[in-house]
PDB file of N, CA, C and O in Angstrom:
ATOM      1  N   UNK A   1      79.843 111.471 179.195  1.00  0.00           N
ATOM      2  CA  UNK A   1      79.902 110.024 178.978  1.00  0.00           C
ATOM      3  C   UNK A   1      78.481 109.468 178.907  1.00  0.00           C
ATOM      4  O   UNK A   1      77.564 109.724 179.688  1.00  0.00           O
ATOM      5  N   UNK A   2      78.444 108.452 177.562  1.00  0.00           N
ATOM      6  CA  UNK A   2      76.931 108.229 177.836  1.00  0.00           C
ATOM      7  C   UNK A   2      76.614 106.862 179.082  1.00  0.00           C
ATOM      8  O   UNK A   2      77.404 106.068 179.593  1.00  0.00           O
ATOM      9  N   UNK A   3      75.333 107.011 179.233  1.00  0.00           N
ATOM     10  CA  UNK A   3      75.108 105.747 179.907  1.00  0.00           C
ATOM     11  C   UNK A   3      74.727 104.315 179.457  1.00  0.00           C
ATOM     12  O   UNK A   3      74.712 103.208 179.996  1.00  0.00           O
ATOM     13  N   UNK A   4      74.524 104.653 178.632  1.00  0.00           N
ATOM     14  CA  UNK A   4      74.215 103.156 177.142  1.00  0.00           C
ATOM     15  C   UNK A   4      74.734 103.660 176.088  1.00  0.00           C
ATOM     16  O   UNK A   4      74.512 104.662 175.408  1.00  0.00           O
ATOM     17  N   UNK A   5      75.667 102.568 176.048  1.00  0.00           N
ATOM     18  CA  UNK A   5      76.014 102.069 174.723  1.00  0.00           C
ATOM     19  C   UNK A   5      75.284 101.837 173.582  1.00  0.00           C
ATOM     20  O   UNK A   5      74.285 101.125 173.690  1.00  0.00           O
ATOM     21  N   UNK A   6      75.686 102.460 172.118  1.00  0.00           N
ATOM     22  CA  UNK A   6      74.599 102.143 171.075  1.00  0.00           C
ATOM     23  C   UNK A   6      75.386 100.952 170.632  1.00  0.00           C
ATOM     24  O   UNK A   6      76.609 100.813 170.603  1.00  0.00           O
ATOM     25  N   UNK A   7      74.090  99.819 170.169  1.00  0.00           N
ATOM     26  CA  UNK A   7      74.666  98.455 170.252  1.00  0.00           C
ATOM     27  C   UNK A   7      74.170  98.430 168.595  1.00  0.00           C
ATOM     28  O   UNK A   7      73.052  98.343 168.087  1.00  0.00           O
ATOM     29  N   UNK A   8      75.664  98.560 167.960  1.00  0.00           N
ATOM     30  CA  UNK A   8      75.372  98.599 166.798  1.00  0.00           C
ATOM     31  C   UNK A   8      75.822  97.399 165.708  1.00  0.00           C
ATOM     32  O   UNK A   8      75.752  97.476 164.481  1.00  0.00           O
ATOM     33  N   UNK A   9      76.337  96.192 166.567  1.00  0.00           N
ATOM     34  CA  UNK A   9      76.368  94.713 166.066  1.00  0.00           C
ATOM     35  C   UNK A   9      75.704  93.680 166.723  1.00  0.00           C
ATOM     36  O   UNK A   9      75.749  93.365 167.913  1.00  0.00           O
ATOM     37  N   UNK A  10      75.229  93.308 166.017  1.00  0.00           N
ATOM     38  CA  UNK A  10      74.092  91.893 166.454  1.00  0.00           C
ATOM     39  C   UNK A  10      74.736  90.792 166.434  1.00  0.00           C
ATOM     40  O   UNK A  10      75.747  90.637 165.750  1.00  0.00           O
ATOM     41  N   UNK A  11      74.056  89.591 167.434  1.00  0.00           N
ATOM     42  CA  UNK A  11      74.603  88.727 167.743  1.00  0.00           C
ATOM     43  C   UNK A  11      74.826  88.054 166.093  1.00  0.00           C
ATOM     44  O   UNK A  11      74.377  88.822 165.243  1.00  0.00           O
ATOM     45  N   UNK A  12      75.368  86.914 165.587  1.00  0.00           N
ATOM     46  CA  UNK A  12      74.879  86.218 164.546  1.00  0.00           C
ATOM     47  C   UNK A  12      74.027  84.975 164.295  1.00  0.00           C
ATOM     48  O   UNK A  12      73.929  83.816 164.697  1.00  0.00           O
ATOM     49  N   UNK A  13      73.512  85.741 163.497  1.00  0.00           N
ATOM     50  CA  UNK A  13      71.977  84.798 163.040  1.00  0.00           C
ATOM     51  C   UNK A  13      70.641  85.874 163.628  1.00  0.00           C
ATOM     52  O   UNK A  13      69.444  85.659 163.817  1.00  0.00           O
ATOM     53  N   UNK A  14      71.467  87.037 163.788  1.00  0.00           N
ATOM     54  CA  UNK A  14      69.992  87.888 164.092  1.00  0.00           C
ATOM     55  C   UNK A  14      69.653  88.751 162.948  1.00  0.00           C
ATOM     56  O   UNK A  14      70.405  89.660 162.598  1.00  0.00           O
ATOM     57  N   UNK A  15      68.515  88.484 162.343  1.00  0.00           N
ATOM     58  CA  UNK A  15      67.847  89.158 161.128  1.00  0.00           C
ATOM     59  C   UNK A  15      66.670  89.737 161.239  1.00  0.00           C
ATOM     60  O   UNK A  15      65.767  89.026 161.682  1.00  0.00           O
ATOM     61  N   UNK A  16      66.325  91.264 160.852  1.00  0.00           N
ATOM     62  CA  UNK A  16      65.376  92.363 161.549  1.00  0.00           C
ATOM     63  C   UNK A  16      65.181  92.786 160.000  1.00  0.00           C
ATOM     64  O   UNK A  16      65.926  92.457 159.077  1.00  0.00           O
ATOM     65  N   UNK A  17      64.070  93.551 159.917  1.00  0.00           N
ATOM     66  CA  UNK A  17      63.304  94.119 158.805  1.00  0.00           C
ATOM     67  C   UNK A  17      63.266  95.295 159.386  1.00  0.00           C
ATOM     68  O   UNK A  17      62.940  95.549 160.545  1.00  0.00           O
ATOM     69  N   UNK A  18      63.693  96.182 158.348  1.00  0.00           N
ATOM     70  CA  UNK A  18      63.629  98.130 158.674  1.00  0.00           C
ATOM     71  C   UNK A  18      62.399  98.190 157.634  1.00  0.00           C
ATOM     72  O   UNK A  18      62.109  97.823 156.496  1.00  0.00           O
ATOM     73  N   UNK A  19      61.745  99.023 158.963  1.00  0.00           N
ATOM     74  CA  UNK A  19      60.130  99.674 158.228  1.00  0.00           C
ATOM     75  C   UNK A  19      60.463 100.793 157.387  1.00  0.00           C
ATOM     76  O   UNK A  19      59.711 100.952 156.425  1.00  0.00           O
ATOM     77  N   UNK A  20      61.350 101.551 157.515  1.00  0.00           N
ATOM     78  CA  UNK A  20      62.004 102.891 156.922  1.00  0.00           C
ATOM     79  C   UNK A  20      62.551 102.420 155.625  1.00  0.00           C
ATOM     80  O   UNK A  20      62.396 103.213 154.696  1.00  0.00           O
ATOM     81  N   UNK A  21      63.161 101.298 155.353  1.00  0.00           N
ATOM     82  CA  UNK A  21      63.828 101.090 154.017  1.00  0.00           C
ATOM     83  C   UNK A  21      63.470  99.745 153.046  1.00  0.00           C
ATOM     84  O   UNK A  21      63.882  99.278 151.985  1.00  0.00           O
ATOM     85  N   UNK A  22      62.564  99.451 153.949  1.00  0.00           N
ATOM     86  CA  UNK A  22      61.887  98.232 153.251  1.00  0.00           C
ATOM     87  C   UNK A  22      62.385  97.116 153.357  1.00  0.00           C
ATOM     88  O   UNK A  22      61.786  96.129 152.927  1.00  0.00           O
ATOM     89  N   UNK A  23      63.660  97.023 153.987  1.00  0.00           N
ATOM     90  CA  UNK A  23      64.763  95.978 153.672  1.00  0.00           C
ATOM     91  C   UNK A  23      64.816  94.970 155.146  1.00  0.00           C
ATOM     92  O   UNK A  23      64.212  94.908 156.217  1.00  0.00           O
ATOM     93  N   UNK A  24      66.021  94.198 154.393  1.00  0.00           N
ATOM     94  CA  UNK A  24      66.193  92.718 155.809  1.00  0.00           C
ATOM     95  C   UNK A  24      67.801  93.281 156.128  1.00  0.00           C
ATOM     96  O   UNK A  24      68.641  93.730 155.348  1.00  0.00           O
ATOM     97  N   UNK A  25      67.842  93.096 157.360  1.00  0.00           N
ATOM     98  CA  UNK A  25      69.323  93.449 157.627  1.00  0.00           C
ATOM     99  C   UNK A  25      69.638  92.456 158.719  1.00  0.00           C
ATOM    100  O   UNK A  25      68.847  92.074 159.581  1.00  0.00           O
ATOM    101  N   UNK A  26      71.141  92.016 158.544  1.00  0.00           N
ATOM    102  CA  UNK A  26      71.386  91.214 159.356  1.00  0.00           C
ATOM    103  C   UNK A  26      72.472  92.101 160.372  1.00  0.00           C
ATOM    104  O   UNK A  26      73.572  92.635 160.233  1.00  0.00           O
ATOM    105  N   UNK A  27      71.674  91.957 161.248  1.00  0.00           N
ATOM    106  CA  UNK A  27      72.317  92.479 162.668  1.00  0.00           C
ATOM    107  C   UNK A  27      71.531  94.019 162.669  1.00  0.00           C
ATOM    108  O   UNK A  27      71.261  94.551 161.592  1.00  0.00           O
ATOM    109  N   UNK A  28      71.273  94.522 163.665  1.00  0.00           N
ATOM    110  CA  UNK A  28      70.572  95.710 163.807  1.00  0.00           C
ATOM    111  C   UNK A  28      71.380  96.769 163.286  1.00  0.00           C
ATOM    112  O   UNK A  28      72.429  96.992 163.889  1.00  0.00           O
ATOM    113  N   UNK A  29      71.062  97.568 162.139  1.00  0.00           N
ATOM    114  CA  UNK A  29      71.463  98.524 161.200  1.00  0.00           C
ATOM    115  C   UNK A  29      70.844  99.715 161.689  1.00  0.00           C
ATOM    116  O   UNK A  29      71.432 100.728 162.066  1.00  0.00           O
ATOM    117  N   UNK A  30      69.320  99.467 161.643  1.00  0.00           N
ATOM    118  CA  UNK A  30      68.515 100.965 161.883  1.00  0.00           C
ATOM    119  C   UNK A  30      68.233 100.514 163.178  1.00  0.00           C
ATOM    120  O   UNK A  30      68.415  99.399 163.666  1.00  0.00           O
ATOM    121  N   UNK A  31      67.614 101.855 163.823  1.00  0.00           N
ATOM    122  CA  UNK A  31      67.311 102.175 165.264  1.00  0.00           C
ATOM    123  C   UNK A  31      65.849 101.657 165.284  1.00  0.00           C
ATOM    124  O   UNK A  31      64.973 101.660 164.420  1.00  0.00           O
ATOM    125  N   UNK A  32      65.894 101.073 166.962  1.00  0.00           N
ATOM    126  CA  UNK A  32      65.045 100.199 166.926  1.00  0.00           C
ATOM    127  C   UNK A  32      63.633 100.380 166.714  1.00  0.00           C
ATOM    128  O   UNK A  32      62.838  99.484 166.432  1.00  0.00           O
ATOM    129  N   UNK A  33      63.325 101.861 166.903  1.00  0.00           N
ATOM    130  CA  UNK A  33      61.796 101.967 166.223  1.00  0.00           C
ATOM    131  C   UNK A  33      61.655 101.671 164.841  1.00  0.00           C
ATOM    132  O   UNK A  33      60.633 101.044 164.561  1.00  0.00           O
ATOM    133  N   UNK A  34      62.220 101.885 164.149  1.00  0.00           N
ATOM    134  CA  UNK A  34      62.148 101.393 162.918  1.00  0.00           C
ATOM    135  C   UNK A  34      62.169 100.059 162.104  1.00  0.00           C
ATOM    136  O   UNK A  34      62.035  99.793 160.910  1.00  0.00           O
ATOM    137  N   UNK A  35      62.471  99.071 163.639  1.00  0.00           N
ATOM    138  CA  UNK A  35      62.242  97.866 162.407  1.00  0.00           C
ATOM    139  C   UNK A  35      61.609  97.064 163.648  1.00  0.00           C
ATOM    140  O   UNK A  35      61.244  97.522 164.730  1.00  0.00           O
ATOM    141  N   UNK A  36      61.571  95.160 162.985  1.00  0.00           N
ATOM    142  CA  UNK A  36      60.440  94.595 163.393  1.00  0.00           C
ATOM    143  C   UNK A  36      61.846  93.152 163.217  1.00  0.00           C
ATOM    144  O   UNK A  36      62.499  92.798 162.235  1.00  0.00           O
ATOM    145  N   UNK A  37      61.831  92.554 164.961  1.00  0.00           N
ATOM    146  CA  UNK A  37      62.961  91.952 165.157  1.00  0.00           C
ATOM    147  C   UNK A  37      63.488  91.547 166.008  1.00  0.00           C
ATOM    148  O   UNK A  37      63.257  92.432 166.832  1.00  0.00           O
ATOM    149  N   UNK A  38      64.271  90.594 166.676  1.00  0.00           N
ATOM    150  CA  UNK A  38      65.293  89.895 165.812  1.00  0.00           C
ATOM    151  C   UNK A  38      64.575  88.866 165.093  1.00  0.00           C
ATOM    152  O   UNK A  38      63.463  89.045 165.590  1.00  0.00           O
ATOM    153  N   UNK A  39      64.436  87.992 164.340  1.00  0.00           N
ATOM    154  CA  UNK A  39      64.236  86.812 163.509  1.00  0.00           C
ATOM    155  C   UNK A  39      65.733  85.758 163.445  1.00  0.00           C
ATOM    156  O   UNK A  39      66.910  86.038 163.218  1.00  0.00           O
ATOM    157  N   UNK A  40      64.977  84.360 163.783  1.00  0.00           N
ATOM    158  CA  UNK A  40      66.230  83.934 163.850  1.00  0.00           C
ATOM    159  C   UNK A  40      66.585  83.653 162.500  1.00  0.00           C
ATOM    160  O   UNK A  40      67.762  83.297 162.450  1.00  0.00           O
ATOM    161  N   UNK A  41      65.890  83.677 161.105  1.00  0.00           N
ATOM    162  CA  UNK A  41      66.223  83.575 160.080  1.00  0.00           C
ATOM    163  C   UNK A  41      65.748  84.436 159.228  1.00  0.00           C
ATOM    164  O   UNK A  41      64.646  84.960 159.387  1.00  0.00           O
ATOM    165  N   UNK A  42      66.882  84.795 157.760  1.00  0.00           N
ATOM    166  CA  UNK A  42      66.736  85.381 156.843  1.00  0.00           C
ATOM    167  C   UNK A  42      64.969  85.675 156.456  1.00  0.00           C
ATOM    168  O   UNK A  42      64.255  86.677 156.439  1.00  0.00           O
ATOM    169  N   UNK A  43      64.782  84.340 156.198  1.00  0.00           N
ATOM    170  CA  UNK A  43      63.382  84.397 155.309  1.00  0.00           C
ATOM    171  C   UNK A  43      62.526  84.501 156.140  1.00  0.00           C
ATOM    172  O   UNK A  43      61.568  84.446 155.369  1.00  0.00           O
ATOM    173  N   UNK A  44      61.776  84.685 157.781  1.00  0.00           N
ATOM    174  CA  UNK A  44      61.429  85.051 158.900  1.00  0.00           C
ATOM    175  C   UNK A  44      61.409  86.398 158.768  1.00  0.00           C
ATOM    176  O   UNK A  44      60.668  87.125 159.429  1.00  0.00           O
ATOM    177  N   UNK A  45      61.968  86.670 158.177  1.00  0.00           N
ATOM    178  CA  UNK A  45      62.747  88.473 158.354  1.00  0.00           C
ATOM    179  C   UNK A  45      62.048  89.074 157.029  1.00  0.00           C
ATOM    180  O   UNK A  45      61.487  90.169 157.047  1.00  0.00           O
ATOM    181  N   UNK A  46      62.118  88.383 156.050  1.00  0.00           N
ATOM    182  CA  UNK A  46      61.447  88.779 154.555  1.00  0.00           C
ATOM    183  C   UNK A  46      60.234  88.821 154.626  1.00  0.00           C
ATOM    184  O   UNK A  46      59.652  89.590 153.862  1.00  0.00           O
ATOM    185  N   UNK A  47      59.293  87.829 155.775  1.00  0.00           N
ATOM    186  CA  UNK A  47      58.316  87.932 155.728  1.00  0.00           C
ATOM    187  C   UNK A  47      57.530  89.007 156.912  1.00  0.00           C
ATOM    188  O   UNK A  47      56.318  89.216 156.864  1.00  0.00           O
ATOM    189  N   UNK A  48      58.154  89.436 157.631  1.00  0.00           N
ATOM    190  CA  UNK A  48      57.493  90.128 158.558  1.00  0.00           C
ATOM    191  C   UNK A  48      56.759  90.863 158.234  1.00  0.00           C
ATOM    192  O   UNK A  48      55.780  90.176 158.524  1.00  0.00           O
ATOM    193  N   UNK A  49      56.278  91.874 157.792  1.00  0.00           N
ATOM    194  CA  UNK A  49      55.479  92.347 157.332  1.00  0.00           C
ATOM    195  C   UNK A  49      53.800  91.110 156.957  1.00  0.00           C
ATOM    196  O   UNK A  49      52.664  91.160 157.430  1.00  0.00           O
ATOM    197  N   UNK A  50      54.398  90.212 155.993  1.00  0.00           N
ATOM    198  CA  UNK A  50      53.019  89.404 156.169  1.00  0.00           C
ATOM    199  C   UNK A  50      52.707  89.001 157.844  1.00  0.00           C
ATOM    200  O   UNK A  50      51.610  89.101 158.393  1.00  0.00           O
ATOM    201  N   UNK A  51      53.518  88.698 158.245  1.00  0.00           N
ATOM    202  CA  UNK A  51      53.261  88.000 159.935  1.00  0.00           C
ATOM    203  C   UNK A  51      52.383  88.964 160.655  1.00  0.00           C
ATOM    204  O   UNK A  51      51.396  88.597 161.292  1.00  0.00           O
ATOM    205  N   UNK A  52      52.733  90.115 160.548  1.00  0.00           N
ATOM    206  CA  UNK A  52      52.510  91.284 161.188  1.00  0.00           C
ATOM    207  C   UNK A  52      50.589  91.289 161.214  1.00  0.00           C
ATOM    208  O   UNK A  52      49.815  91.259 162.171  1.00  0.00           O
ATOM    209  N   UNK A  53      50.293  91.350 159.469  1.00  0.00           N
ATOM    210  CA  UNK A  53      49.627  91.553 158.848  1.00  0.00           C
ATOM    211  C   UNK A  53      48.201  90.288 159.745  1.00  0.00           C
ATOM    212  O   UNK A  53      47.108  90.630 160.196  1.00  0.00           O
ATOM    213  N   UNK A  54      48.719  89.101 159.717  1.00  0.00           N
ATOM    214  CA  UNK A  54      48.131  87.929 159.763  1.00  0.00           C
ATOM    215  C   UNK A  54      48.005  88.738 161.252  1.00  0.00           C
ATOM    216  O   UNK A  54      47.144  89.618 161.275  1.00  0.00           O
ATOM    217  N   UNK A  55      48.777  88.523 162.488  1.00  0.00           N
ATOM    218  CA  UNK A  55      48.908  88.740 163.570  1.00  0.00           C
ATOM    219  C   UNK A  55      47.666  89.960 164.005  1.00  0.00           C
ATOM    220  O   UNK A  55      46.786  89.913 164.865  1.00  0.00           O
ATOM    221  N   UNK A  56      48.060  91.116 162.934  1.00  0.00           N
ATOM    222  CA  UNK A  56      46.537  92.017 163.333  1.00  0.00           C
ATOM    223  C   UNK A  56      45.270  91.885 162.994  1.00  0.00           C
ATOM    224  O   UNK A  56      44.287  92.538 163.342  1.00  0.00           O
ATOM    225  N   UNK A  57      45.407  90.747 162.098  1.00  0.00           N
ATOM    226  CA  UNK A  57      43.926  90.474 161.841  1.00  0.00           C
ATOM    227  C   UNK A  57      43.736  89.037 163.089  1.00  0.00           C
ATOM    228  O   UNK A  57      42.623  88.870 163.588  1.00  0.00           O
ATOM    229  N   UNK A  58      44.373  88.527 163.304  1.00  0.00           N
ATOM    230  CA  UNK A  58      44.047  87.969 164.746  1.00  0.00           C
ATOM    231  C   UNK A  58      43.882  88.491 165.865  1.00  0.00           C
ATOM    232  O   UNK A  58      43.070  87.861 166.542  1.00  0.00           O
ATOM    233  N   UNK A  59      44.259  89.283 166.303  1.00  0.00           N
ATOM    234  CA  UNK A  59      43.419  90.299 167.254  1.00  0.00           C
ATOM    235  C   UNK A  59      42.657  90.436 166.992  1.00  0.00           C
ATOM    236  O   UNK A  59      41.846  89.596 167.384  1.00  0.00           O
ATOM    237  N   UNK A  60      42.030  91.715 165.984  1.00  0.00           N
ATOM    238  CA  UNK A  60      40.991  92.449 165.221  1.00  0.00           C
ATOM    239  C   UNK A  60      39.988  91.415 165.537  1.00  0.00           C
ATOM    240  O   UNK A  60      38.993  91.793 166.154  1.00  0.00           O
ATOM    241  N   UNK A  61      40.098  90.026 165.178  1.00  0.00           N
ATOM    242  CA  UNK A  61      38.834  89.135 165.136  1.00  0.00           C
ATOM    243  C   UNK A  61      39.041  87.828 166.592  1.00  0.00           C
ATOM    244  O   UNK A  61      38.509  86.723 166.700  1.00  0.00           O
ATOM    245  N   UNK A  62      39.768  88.359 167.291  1.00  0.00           N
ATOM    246  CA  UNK A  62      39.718  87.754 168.782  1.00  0.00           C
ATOM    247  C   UNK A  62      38.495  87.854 169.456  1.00  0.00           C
ATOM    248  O   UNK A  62      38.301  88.982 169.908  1.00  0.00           O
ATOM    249  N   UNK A  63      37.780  87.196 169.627  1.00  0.00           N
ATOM    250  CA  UNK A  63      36.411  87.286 170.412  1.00  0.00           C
ATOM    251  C   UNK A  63      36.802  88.377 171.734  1.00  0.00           C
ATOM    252  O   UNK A  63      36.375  89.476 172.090  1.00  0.00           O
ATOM    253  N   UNK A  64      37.795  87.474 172.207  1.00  0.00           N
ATOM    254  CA  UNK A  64      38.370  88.254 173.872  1.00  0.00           C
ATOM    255  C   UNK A  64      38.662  90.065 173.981  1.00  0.00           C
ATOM    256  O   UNK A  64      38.482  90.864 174.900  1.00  0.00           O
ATOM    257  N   UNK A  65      39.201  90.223 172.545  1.00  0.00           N
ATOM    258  CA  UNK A  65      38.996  91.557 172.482  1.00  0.00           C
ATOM    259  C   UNK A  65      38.012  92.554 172.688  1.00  0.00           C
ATOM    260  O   UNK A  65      37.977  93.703 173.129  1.00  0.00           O
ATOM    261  N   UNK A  66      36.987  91.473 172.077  1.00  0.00           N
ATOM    262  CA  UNK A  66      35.538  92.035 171.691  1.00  0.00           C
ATOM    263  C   UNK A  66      34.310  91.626 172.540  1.00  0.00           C
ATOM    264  O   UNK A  66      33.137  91.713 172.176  1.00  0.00           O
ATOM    265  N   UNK A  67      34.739  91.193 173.660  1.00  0.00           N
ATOM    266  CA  UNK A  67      34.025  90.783 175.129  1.00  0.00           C
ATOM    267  C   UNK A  67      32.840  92.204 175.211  1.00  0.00           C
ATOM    268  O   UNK A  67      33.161  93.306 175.657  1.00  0.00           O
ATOM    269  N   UNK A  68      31.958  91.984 174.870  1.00  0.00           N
ATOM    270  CA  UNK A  68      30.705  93.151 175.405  1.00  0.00           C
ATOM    271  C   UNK A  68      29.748  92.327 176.232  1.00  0.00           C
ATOM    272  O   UNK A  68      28.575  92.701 176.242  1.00  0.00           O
ATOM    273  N   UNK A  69      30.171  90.987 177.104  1.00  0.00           N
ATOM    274  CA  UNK A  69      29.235  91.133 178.472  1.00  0.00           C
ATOM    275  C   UNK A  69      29.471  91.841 179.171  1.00  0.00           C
ATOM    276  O   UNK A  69      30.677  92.080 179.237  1.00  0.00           O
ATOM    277  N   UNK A  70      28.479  92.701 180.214  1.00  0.00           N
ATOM    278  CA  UNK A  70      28.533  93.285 180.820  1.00  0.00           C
ATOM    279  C   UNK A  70      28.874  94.762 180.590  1.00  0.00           C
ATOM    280  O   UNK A  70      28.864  95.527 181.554  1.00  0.00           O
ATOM    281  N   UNK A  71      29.160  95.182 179.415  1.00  0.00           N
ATOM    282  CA  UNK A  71      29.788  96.247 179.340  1.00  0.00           C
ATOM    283  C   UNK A  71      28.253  96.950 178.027  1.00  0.00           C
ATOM    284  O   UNK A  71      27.261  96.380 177.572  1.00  0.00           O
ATOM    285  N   UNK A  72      28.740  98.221 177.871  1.00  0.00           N
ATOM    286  CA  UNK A  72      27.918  99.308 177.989  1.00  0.00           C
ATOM    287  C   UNK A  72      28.847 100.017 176.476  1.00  0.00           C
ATOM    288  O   UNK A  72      30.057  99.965 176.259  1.00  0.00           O
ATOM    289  N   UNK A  73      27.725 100.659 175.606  1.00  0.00           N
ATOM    290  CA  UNK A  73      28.174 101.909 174.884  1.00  0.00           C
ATOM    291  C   UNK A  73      27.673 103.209 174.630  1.00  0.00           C
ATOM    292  O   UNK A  73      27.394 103.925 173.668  1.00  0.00           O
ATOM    293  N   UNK A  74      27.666 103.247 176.588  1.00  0.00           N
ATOM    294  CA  UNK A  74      27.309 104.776 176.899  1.00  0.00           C
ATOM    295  C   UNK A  74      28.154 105.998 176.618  1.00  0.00           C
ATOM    296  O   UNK A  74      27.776 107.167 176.681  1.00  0.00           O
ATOM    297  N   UNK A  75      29.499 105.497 176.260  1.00  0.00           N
ATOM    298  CA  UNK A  75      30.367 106.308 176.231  1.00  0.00           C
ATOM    299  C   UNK A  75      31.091 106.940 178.142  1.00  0.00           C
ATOM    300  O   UNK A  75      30.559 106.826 179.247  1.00  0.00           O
ATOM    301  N   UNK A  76      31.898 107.313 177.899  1.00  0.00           N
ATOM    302  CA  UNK A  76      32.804 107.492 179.333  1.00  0.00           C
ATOM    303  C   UNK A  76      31.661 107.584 180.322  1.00  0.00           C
ATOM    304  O   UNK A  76      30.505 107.881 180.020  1.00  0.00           O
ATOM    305  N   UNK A  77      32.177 107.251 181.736  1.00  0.00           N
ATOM    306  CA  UNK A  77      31.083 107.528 183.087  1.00  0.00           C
ATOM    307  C   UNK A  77      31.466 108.704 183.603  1.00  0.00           C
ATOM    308  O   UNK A  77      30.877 109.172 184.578  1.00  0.00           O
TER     309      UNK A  77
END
């Protein structure tokens, strides 16, 4: 007997993007490594990939990331 259930219907109005098929699916289709999700809407869901995109270049150029007071590039101690 398993101990979790595979939860293979989504509430409604939940819309996820599969990295594996390129696609928007409403209600979780593929397994969850594979997509990027829930979205509460369709077109939320179409765009993920840009969001994603925007989102890592906001890090990437976060000052806070890139904090070098105090710190050193001696390589490991």
């Amino acid at each position: 007997m398993a101990l979790f259930k595979k939860r293979t219907v989504g509430k409604p109005g939940e819309w996820y993007y599969c990295l594996e098929h390129k696609k928007v699916e409403e209600g979780p289709e593929c397994p969850a490594k594979d997509r990027f999700g829930p979205y509460a809407s369709r077109g939320e869901a179409e765009h993920a990939m840009e969001t994603a995109q925007e989102r890592n270049l906001e890090w990437e150029t976060d000052p806070k990331w890139h904090d070098t007071s105090g710190a050193t590039d001696d390589g490991p101690a």
